[in-house]
N, C-alpha and C positions, 0 to 999 in steps of 0.2 A: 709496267705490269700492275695490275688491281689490287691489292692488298685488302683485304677484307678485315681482317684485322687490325691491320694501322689505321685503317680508314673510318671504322666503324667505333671501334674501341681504343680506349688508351692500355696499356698496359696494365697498368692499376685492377680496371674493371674487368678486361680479361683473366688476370689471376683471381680476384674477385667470383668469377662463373666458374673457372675451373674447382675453387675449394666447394661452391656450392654442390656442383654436381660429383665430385669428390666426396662430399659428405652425406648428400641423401642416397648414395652408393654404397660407405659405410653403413646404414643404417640399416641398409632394406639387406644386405649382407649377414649384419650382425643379426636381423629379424628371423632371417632363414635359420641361420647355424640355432640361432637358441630355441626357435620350435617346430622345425620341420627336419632335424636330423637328431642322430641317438647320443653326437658329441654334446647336447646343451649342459650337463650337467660341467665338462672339463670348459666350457666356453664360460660358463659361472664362473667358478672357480678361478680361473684365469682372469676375468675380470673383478671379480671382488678383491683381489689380490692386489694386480695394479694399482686400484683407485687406494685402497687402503695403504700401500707401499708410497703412494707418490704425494698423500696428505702426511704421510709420518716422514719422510722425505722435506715434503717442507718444512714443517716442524725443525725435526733437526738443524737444516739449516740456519732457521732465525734462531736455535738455541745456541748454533756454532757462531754467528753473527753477534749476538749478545756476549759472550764468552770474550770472543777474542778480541771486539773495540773498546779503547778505554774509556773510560768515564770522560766526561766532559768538565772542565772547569769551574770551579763554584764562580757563582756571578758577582760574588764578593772580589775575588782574584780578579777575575776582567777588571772589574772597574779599578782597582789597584792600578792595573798597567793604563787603562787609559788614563787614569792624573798623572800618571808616571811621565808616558807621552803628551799631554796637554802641556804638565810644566815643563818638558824641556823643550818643547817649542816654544815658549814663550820668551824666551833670553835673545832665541833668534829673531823674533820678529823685532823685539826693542833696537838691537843692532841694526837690522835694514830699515826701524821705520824709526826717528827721532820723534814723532811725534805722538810714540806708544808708550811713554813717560807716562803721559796723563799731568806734567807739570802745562801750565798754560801762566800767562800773565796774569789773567785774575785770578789765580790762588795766589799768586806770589806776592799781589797787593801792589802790583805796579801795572793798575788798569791805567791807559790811554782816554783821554779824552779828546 
């Protein structure tokens, strides 16, 4: 059977067309109600409401967001713990590696010739 849709478009692009002609639908809707009927002044209203409710909405949020996460560590403290773990890994490496002394025969003055 033909599929017009799977064939022609992906899914993606198909809901892509749907929002569009979803939206200039919205629009040419919302153009009616606010100047060709007697409700524009409650469609006002209704929207300035929204937009205002859903910017102080956000708002809120990032002031609830700030509020309840802790602070972050001074970068003084970080680097504490990272010498903290640099030197204890250091004991381990001299244990697996004998030659993480750093002693060699020419420091010890018994160079080979």
């Amino acid at each position: 059977m033909f599929n017009l849709w799977g064939d022609l478009l992906s899914r993606d692009q198909a809901l892509g067309i749907l929002l569009v002609v979803a939206g200039i639908l919205g629009i040419i809707i919302y153009g009616w109600l606010v100047f060709f009927t007697s409700w524009w002044a409650v469609v006002l209203q209704i929207t300035a409401f929204v937009a205002i409710a859903a910017v102080l909405a956000i708002i809120a949020w990032i002031g609830y967001t700030l509020a309840t996460t802790p602070p972050p560590k001074p970068i003084e403290e970080i680097e504490k713990e990272m010498e903290k773990e640099l030197e204890e890994s250091k004991p381990e490496e001299k244990a697996t590696n004998p030659d993480a002394t750093g002693n060699t025969k020419e420091k010890e003055g018994t160079k080979e010739s």
